[in-house]
TORTI-786657 format. One record per residue (C-alpha): x negated, y negated, z; residue number from 1. Coordinates in steps of 0.25 Angstrom, whole numbers, m for minus. Layout:
BEGIN
<xx X | yy Y | zz Z | pos NUM>
...
# end
This chain:
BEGIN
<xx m755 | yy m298 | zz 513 | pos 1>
<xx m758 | yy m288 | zz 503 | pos 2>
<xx m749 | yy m279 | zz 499 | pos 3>
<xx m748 | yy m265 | zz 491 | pos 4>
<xx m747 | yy m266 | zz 475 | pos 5>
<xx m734 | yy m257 | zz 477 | pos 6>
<xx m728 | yy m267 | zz 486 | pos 7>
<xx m732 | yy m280 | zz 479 | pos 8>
<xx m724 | yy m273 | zz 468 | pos 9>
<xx m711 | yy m271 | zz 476 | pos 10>
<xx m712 | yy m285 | zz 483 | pos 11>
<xx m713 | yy m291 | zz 468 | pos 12>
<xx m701 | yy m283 | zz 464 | pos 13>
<xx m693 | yy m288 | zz 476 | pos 14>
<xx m698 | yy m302 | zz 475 | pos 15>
<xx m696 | yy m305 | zz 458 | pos 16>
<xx m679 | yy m302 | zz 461 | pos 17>
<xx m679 | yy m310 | zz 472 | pos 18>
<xx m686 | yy m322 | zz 465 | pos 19>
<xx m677 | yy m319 | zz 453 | pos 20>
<xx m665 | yy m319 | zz 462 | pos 21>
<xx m668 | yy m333 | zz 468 | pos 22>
<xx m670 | yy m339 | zz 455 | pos 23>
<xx m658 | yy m335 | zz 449 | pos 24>
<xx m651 | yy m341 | zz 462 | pos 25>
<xx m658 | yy m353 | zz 460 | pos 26>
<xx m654 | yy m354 | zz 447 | pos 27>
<xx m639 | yy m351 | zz 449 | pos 28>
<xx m638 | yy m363 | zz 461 | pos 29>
<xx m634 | yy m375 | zz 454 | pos 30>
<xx m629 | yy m388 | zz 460 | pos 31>
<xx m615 | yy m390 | zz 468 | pos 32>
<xx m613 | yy m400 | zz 455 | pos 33>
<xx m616 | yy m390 | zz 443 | pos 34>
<xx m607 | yy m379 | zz 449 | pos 35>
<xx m595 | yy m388 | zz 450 | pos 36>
<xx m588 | yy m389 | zz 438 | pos 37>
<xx m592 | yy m404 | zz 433 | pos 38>
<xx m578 | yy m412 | zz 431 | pos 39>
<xx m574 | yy m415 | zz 415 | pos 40>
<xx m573 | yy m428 | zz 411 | pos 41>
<xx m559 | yy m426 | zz 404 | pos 42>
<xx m546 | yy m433 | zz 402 | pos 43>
<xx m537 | yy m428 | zz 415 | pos 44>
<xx m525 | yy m432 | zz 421 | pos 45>
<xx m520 | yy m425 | zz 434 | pos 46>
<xx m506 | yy m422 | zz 434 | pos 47>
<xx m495 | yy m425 | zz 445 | pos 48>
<xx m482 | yy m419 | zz 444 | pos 49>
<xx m470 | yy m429 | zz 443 | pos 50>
<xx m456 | yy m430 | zz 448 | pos 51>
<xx m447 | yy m428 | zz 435 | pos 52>
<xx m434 | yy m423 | zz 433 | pos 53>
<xx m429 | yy m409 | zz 434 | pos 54>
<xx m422 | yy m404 | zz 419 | pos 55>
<xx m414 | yy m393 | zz 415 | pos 56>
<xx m414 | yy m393 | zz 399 | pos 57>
<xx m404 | yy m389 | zz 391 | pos 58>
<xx m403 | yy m388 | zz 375 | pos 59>
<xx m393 | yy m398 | zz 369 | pos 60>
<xx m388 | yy m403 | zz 355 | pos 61>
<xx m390 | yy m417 | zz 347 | pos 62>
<xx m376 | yy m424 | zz 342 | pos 63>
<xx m373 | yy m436 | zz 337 | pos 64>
<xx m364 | yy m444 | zz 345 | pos 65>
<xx m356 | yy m451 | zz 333 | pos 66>
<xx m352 | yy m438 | zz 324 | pos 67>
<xx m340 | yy m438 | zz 316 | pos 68>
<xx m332 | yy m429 | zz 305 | pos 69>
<xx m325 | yy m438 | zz 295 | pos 70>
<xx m312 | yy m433 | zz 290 | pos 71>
<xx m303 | yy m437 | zz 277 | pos 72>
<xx m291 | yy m448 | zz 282 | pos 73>
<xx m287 | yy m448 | zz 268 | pos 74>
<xx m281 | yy m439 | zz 256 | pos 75>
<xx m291 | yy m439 | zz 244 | pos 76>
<xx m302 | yy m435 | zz 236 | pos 77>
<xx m316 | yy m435 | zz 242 | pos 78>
<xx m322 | yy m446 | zz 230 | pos 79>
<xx m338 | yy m449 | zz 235 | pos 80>
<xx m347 | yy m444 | zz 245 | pos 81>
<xx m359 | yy m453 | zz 246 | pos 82>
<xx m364 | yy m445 | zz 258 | pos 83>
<xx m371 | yy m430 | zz 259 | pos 84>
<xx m372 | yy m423 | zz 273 | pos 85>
<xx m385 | yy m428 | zz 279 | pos 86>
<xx m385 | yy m442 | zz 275 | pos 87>
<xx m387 | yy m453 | zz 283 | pos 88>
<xx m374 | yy m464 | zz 281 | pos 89>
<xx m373 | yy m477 | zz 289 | pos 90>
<xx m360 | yy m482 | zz 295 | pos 91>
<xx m349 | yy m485 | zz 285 | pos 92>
<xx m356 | yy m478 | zz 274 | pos 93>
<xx m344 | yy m471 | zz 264 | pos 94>
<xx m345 | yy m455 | zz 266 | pos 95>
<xx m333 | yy m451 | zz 259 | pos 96>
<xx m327 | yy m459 | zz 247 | pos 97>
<xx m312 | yy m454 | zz 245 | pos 98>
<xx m302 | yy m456 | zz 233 | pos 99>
<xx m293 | yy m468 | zz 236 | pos 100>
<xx m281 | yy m468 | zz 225 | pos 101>
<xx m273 | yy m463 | zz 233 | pos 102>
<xx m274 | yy m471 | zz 244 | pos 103>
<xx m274 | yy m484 | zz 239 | pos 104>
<xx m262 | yy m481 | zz 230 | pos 105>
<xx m257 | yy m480 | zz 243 | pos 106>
<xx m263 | yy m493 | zz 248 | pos 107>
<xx m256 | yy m500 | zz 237 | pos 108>
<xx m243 | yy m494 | zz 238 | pos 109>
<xx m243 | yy m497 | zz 254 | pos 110>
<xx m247 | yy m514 | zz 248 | pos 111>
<xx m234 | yy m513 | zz 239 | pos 112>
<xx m226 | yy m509 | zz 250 | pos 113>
<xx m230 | yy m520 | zz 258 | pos 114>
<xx m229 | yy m529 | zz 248 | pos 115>
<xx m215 | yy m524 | zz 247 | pos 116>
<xx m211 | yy m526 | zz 261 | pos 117>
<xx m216 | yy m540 | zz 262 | pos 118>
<xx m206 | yy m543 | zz 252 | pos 119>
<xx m196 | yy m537 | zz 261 | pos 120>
<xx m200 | yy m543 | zz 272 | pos 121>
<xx m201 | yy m556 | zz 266 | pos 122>
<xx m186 | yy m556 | zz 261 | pos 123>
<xx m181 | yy m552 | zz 274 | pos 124>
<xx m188 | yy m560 | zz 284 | pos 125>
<xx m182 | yy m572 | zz 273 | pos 126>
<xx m169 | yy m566 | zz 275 | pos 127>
<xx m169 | yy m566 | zz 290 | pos 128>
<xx m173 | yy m579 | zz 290 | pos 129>
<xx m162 | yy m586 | zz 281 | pos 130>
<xx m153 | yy m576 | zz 290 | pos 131>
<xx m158 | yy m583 | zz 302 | pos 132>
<xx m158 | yy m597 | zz 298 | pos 133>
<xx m142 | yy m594 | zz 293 | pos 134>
<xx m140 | yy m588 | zz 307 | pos 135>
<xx m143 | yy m598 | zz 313 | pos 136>
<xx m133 | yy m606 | zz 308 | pos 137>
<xx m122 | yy m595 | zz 310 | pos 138>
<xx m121 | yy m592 | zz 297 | pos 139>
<xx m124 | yy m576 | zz 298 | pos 140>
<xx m120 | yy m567 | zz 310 | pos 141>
<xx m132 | yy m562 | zz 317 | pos 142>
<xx m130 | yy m547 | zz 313 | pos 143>
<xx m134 | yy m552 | zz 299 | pos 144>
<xx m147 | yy m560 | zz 305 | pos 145>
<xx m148 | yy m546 | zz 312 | pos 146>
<xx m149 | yy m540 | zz 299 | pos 147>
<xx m159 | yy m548 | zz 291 | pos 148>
<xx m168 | yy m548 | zz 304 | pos 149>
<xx m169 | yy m532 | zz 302 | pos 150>
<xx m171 | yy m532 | zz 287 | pos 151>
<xx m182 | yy m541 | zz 291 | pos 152>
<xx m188 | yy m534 | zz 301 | pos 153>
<xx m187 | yy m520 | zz 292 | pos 154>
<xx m194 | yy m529 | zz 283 | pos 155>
<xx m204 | yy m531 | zz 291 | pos 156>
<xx m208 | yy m517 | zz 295 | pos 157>
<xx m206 | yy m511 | zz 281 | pos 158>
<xx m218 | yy m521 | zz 277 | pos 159>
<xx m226 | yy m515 | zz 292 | pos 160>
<xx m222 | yy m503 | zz 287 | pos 161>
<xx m230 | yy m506 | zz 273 | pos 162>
<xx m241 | yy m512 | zz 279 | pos 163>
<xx m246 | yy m502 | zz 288 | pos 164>
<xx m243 | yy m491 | zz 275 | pos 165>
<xx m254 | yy m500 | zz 269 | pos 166>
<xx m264 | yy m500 | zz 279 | pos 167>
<xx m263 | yy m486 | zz 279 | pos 168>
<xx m266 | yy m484 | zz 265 | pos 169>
<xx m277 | yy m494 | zz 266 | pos 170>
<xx m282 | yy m484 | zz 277 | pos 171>
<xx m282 | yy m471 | zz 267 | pos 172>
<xx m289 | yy m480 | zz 258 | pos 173>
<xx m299 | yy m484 | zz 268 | pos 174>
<xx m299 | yy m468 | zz 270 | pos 175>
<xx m304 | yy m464 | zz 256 | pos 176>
<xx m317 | yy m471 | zz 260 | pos 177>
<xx m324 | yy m462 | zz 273 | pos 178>
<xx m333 | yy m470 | zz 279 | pos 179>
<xx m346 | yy m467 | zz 290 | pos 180>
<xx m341 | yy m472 | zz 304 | pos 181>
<xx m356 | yy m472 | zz 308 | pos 182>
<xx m369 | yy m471 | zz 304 | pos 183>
<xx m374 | yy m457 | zz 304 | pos 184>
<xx m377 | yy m441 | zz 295 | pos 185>
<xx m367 | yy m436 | zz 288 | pos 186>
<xx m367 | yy m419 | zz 294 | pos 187>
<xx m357 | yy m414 | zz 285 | pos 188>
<xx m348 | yy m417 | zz 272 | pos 189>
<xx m334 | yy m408 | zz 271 | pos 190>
<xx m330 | yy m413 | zz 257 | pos 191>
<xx m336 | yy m417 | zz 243 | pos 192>
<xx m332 | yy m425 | zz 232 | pos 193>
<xx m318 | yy m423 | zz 226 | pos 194>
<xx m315 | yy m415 | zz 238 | pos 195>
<xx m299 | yy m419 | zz 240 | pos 196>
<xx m297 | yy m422 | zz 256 | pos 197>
<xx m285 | yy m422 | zz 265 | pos 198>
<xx m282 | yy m430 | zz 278 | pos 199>
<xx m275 | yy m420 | zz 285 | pos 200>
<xx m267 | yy m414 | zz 292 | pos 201>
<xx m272 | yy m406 | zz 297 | pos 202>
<xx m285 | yy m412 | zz 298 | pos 203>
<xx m293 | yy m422 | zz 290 | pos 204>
<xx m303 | yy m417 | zz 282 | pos 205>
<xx m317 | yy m419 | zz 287 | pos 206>
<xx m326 | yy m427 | zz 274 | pos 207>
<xx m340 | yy m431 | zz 282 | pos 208>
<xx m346 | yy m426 | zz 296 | pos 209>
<xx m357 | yy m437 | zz 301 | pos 210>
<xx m365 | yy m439 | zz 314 | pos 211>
<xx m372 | yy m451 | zz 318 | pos 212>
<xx m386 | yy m454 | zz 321 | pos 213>
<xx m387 | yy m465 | zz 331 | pos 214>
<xx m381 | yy m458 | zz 341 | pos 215>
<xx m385 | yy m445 | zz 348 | pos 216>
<xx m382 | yy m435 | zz 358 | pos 217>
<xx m387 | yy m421 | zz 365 | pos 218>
<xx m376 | yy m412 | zz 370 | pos 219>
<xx m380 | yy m402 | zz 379 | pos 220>
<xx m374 | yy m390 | zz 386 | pos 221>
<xx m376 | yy m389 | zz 400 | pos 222>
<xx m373 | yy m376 | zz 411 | pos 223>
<xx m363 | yy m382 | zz 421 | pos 224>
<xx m374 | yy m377 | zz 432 | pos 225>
<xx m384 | yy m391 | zz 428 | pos 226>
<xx m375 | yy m400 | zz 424 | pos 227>
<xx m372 | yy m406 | zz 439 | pos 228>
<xx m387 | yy m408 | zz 439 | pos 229>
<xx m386 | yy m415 | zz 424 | pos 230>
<xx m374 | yy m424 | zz 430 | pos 231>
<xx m382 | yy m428 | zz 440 | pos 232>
<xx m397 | yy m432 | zz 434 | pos 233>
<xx m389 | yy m437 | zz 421 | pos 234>
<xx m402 | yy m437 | zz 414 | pos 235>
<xx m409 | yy m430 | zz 403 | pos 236>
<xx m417 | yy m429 | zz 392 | pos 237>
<xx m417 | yy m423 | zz 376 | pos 238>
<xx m428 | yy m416 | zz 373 | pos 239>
<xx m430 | yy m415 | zz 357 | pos 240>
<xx m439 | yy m404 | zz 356 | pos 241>
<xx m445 | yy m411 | zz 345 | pos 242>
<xx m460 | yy m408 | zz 352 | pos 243>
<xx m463 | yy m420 | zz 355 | pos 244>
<xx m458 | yy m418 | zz 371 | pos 245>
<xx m449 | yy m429 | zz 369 | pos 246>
<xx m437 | yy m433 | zz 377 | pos 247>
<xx m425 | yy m441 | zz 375 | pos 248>
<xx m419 | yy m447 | zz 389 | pos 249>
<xx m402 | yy m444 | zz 386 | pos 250>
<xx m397 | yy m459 | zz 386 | pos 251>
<xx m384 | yy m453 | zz 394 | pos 252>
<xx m380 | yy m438 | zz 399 | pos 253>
<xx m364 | yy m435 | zz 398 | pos 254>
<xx m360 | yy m422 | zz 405 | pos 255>
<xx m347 | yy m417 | zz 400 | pos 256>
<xx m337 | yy m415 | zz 412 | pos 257>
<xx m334 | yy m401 | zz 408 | pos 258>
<xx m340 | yy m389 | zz 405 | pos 259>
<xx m336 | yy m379 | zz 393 | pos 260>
<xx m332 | yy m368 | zz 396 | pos 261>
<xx m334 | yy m358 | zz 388 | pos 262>
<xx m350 | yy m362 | zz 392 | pos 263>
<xx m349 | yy m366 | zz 403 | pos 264>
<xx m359 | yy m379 | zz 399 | pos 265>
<xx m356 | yy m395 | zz 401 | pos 266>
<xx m360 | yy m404 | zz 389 | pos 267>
<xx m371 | yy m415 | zz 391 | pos 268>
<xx m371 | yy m425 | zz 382 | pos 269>
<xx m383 | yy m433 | zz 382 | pos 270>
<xx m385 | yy m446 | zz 374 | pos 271>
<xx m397 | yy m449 | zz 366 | pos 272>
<xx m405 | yy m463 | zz 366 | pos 273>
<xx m401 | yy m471 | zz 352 | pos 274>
<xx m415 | yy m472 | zz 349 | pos 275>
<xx m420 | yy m462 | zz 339 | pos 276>
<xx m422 | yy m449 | zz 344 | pos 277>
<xx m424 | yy m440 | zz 333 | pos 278>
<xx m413 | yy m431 | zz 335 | pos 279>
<xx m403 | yy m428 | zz 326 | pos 280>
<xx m387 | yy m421 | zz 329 | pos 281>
<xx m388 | yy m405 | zz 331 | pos 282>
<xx m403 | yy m405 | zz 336 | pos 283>
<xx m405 | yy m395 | zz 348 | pos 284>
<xx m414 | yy m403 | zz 360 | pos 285>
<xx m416 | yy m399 | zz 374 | pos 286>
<xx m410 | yy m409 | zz 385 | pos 287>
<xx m417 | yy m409 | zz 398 | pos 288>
<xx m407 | yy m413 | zz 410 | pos 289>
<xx m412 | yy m420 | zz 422 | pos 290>
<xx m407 | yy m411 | zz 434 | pos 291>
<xx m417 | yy m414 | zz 445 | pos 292>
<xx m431 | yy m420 | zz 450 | pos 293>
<xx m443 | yy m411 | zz 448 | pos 294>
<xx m459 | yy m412 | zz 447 | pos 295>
<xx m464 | yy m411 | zz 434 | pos 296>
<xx m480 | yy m410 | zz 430 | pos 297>
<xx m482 | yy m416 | zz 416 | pos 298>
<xx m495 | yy m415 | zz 407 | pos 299>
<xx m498 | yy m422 | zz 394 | pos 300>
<xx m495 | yy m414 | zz 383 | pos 301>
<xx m507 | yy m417 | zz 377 | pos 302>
<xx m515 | yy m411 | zz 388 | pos 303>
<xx m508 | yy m397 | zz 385 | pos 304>
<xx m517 | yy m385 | zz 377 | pos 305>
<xx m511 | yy m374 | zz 369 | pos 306>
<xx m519 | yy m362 | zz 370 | pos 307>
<xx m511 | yy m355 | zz 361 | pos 308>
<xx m497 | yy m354 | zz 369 | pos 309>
<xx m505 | yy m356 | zz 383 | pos 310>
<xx m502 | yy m371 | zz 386 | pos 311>
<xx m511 | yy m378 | zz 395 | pos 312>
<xx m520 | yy m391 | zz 399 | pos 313>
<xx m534 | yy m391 | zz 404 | pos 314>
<xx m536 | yy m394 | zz 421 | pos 315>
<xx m548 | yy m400 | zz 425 | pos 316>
<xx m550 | yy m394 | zz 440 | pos 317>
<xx m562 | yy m390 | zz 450 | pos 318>
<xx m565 | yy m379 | zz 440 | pos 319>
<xx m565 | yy m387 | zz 427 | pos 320>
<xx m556 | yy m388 | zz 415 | pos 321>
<xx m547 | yy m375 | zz 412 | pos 322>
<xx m535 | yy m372 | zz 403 | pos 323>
<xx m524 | yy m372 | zz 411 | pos 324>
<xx m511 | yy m365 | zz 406 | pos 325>
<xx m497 | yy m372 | zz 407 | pos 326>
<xx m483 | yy m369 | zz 408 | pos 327>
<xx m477 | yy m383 | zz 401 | pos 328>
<xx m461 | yy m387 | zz 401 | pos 329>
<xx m455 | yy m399 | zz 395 | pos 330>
<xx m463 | yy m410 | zz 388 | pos 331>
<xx m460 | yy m425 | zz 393 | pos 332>
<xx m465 | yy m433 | zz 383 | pos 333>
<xx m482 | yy m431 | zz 383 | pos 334>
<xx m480 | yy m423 | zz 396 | pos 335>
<xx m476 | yy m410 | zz 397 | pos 336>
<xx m473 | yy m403 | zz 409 | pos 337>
<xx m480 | yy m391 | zz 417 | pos 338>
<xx m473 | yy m379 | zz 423 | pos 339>
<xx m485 | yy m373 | zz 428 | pos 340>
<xx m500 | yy m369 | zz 427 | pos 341>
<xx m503 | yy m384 | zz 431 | pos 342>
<xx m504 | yy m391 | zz 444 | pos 343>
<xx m499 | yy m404 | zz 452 | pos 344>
<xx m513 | yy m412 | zz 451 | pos 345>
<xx m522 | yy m407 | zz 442 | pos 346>
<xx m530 | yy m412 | zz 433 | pos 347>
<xx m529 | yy m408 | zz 417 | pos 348>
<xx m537 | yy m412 | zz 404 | pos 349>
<xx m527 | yy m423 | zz 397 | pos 350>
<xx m537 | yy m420 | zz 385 | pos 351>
<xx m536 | yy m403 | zz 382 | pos 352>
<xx m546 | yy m405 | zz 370 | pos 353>
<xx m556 | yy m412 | zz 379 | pos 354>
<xx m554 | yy m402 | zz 388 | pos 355>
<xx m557 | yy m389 | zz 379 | pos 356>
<xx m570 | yy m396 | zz 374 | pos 357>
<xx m575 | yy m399 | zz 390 | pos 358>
<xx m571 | yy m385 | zz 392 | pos 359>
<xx m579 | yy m378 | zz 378 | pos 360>
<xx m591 | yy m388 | zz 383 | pos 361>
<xx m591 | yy m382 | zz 396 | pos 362>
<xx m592 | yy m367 | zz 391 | pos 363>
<xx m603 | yy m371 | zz 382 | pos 364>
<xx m610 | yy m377 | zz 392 | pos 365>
<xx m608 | yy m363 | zz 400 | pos 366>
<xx m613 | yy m355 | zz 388 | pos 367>
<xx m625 | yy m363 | zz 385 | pos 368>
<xx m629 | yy m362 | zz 401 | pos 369>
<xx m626 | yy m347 | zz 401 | pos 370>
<xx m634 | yy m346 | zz 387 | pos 371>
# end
């Protein structure tokens, strides 16, 4: 059929966006494969919450179990202090040497009393018994037997007496020489060399405050509305601070039986493990108190990205990999644990880094398509 050079232009007009039309939807259909998002070959895990115990935490204070003020038993003059605050002494190491004159003139005065006595005692338990053997024969009446018996038995209290005078001396000697009762730092030193002391009354003067190491404690202030719920769980743990999300499981909890109450507050005591701890007397740490059962959702730390203070892990879903943000609380270990912004069964990147570059080769690959 021939048409009209007028319509044979219109129809080309009409049929050239048509054509163009159906090539450029031709060209945007693509495979049901291509337009899903093809699944990364990335290190995942898909995390499951868990049943975990509920905590309340509480801020609480390191001492030392074994801590002791040494005060002066003895009159004298401070002579030698071989130790300095913040040194380290073993048990029975010499903190404060004192002058001892003194105390052992005393000493040997208390011996040459007792010598004395024995004399006294001797002579009269000699006595009594030639009065007895003459008695016996009804040679002496007995008020005279009676006689020579009390001279004796004066005798031998007088040389008691005496020997407990000397043990005593011997003490305030003993007392000159201040000994460490245990192993532990020296905290404080109240006097110096040739510093004269006193014994009291009406208090001893205090020489040397020392704590011990070995043994360690958290004390912890509690409201009386959660301490029923710490009575009964009975457990917790010390969290250092340190970083590292490390906990120190409290080898025993003592609850106090009263309350103070100017506060209000019962005192916890919790004990720490012998082991080494690295915690030291007067630190600040927080104490987490078992006070129920809960469902916790933990993810590696080393799955977590900072964005600057946007904390978050990567989920791998139907749409790909994205940054997802996170609320986090408290670290367990190499796991820390999610508020919220992540869900019960899904899947996450264990490796971020790998991640990040699966994402930057994604977006090139876009780019260079577009291009």
């Amino acid at each position: 059929m021939s048409y009209p050079p007028a319509m044979k232009i219109g129809l080309r007009c009409l049929v050239w966006p048509l054509a163009v039309a159906a090539l450029v939807a031709c060209s945007d259909r693509k495979p049901a494969a291509e337009t899903r998002a093809a699944a990364p070959a990335l290190a995942s895990l898909v995390v499951h919450a868990e049943q975990a115990r509920r905590e309340q935490v509480w801020d609480g204070v390191v001492e030392a179990v074994n801590q002791v003020t040494l005060a002066a038993q003895t009159n004298a003059r401070v002579l030698e202090l071989p130790y300095d605050v913040n040194d380290l002494v073993p048990a029975g190491a010499v903190l404060v040497r004192f002058t001892d004159v003194e105390q052992k003139s005393a000493r040997n005065a208390a011996q040459a009393q007792i010598a004395s006595a024995q004399a006294t005692y001797n002579e009269a338990l000699a006595s009594y018994r030639r009065f007895a053997a003459i008695y016996a024969k009804g040679y002496v009446a007995t008020a005279q037997l009676d006689q020579q018996r009390a001279r004796r038995d004066a005798a031998l209290a007088a040389l008691q007496s005496a020997r407990a005078q000397r043990e005593q001396a011997g003490q305030q000697v003993d007392y000159t020489v201040l000994r460490a009762p245990y192993a532990g730092v020296i905290t404080h030193r109240f006097v110096h060399v040739g510093q004269a002391v006193q014994a009291g009354p009406p208090s001893p003067q205090p020489l040397i405050a020392m704590e011990s190491l070995d043994q360690l404690r958290v004390n912890v202030q509690v409201p009386q509305s959660a301490i029923e719920a710490i009575r009964r769980f009975h457990a917790a743990d010390i969290l250092p601070g340190d970083g590292g999300g490390r906990r120190i499981p409290a080898s025993e909890v003592s609850v106090f039986p009263y309350a103070d109450p100017a506060t209000h507050t019962f005192d916890v005591r919790l004990q720490l493990p012998g082991d080494k701890t690295g915690l030291y007397p007067g630190m600040t740490v927080k104490v987490a108190f078992a006070t129920g059962q809960t469902q916790r959702l933990l993810v590696p730390a080393s799955a977590l990205v900072q964005r600057g203070e946007i904390l978050g892990v990567y989920v791998l879903g139907q749409h790909g990999v994205m940054l997802r943000q996170l609320r986090t609380g408290h670290r367990y270990g190499g796991q820390v644990e999610v508020l919220a912004g992540l869900g019960d069964g899904e899947r996450i990147a264990t490796d971020p880094v790998a991640a990040l570059k699966y994402l930057d080769e994604q977006h090139a690959a876009g780019a260079s398509t577009h291009d």
